[in-house]
N, C-alpha and C positions, 0 to 999 in steps of 0.2 A: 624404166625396166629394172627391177629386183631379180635378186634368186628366186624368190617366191612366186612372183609373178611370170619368172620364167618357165619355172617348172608344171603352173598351171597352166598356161600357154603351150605348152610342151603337151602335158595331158590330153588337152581337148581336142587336139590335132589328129588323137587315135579312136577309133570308133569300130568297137566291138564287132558289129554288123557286117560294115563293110573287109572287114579282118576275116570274117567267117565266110562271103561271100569271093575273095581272093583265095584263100584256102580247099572250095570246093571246086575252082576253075584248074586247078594245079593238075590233078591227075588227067585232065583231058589233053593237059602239054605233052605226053609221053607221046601222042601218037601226030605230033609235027617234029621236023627237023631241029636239032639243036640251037640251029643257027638261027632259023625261022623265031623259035622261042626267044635267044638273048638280040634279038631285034626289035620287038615287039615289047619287052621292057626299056631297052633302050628310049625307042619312039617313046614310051610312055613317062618314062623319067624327062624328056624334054620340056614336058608340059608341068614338072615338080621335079622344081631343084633340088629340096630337103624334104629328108622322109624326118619324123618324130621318133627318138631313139631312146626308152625307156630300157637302163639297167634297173633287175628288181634288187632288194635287198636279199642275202647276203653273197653277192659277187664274188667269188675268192678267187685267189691265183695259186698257185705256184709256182719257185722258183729254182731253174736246174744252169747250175753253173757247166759253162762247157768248158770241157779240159781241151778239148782241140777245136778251136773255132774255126781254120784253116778249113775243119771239115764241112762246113754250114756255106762256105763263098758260092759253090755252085749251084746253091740252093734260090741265091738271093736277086732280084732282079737287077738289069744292069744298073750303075753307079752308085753300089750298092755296095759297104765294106760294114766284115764283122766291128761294132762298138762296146768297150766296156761302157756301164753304167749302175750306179748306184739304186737300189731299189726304196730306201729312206736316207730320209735326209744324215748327212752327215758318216754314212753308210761306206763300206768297203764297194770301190767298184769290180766289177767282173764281168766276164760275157755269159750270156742270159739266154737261155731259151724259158719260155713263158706256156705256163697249161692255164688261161681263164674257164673259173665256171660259171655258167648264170643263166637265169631265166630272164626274158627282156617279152617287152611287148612292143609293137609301133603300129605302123598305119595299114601293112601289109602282113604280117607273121607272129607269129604270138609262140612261145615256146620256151625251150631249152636251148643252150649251145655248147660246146664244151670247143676248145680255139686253142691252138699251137704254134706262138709269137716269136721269130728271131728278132731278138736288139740289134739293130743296126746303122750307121752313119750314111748319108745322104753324100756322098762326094761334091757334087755338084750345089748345093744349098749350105753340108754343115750340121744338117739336123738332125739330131737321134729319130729312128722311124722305128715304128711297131711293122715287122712283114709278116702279115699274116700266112702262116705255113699250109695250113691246113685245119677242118673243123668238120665237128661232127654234129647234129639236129636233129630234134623228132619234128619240127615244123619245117619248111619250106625254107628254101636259100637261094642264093646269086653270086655267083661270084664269075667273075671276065672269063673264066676258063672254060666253065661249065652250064655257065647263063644258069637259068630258074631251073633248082635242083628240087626233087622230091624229098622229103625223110629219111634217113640213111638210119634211124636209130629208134626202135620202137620200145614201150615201156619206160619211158627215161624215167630219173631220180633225181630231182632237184631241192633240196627243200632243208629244213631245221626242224628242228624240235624242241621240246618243252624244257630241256636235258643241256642245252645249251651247242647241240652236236649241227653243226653243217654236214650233209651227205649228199655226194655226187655220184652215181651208177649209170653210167652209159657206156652202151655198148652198139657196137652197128649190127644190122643184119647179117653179115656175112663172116660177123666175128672178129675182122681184120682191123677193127680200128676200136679201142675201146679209153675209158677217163672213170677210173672209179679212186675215191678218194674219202676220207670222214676226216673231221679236225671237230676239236671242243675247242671253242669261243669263251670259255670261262675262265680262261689265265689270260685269253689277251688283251693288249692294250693300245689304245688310241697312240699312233705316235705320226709324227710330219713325214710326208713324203718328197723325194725328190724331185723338184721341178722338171728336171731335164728329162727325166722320163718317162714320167705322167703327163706334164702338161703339153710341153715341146712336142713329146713322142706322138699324143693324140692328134697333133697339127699336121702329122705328117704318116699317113698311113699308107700303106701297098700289099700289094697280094705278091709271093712267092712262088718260083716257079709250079711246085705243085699245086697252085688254085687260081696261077694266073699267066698275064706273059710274061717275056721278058724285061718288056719296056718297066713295067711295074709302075702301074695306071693310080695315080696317088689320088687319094684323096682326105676329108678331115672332119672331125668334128666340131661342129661351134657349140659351146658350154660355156660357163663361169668357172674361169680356175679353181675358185674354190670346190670343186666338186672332187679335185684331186689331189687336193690339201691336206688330206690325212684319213689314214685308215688304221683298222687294228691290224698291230701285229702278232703273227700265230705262233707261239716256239712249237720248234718240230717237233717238240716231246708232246704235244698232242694233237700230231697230223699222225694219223695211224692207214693202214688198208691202202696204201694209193698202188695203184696199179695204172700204169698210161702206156701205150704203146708208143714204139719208138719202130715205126716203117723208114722212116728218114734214118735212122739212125743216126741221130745228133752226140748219143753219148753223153746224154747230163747226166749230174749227181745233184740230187734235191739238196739244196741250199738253205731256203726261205716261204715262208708264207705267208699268204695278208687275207685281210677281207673288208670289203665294205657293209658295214651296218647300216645302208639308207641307201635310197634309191637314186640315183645317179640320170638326169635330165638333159638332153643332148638334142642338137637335130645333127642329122648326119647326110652328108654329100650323097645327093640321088647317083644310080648306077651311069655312068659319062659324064658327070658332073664334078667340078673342080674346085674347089676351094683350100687357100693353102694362106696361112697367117704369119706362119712364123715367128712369130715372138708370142708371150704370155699377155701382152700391152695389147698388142692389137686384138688378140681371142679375145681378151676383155671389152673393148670397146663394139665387136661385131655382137659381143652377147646384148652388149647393153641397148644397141641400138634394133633388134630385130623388134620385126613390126609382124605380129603373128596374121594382124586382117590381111596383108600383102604376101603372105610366104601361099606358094603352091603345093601345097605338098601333096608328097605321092602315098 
């Protein structure tokens, strides 16, 4: 097994069809019980361990240094402490709250996201973890809190141009949650990023009080490190228009910006399902050895 080979393996696993047939079943969930609903994905994740997790290109983030991190603890699931961490390699650390944007496709939901990430330390393991805060979609979601969610965000705005401009414009229906953002990709430059938390961090993911429980139900993705081996970096001098809501009120101040120029090939831990690597050696060796004829996926 290669990247290459992985990535088309990765591919094949999603099918259009059956993506559109999942997407037409969703609004008849409104009218069962919530819990009915995240039961009934559960059950069906048992039978597909890993779903196929296509990032499209150009992915970007942002990043917001928090001046008072003390304020983010009760945000974070239990054994869970605010962590500095460096965004590239070689990089000033700091504590981080994270805005990813991106269109992704997989086995189940095709769309937009726009994602609201505290950096933090795993007490108990050691691990820088991505907690996921909160997120907004014009396609279909799940998350432990809320089980299989509808659209929260209609007309989304994903996309580049000929101009070299990334543009992100989402807003929810109700106004109260919105990610709008433009940066030119013509000054930036390919530069290394930090292992600890890109690669580590993706080993070790949880949802935050506001999209999950307490417990903070981890889980990971299996990839080739190289996939988070480097990205462009954006100077803020041309990230212009960002506008992102702060319900939380975490209180960043925009720091940094990155983006990925290529699409990014992952399968990712079905919903109650666990995988956890911890080191960069071992995600290496689980990429190398996945057998795409034997994966279940959901």
């Amino acid at each position: 097994m290669n990247i290459l080979d992985y990535a088309k393996g990765v591919e094949r696993m999603v099918n259009p069809m059956r993506v559109g047939k999942t997407l037409s079943l969703q609004p008849r969930m409104r009218y069962i019980p919530k819990w009915l609903g995240k039961k009934m994905v559960l059950s069906a994740a048992k039978k597909s361990d890993k779903m196929p997790f296509v990032v499209e290109p150009y992915c970007s983030f942002l990043f917001y240094e928090l001046k008072e991190p003390s304020k983010i603890q009760k945000y974070l699931p239990n054994d869970f402490v605010p962590a500095k961490a460096s965004v590239f390699e070689g990089g000033p650390e700091k504590y981080y709250g994270v805005v990813s944007m991106f269109r992704i496709h997989t086995s189940v939901f095709w769309g937009s996201r726009a994602e609201l990430y505290l950096m933090a330390e795993n007490s108990k393991t050691g691990l820088l973890s991505w907690i996921m805060m909160d997120y907004i979609s014009d396609t279909i979601s799940y998350d432990e809190k809320s089980g299989l969610k509808a659209p929260d965000v209609s007309k989304a705005v994903m996309t580049t141009t000929c101009e070299g401009d990334f543009v992100c414009d989402m807003e929810t229906l109700d106004k109260r949650k919105f990610v709008k953002c433009e940066m030119s990709l013509l000054n930036a430059k390919m530069q290394k990023l930090d292992p600890r938390f890109w690669i580590e961090g993706n080993t070790s993911i949880a949802y935050g009080r506001l999209a999950g429980e307490a417990d903070g139900d981890l889980f990971s993705l299996t990839f080739f490190p190289e996939e988070m081996k480097q990205a462009l970096f954006v100077p803020l001098s041309d990230v212009r228009n960002v506008k992102v809501s702060d319900n939380a009120d975490i209180g960043g101040v925009l720091d940094m910006a990155a983006s990925f120029p290529f699409a990014q090939h992952m399968l990712s831990d079905s919903p109650g399902n666990h995988t956890h690597y911890g080191s960069a050696e071992k995600l290496r060796t689980a990429a190398l050895d996945v057998d795409f004829s034997k994966i279940k996926g959901l």
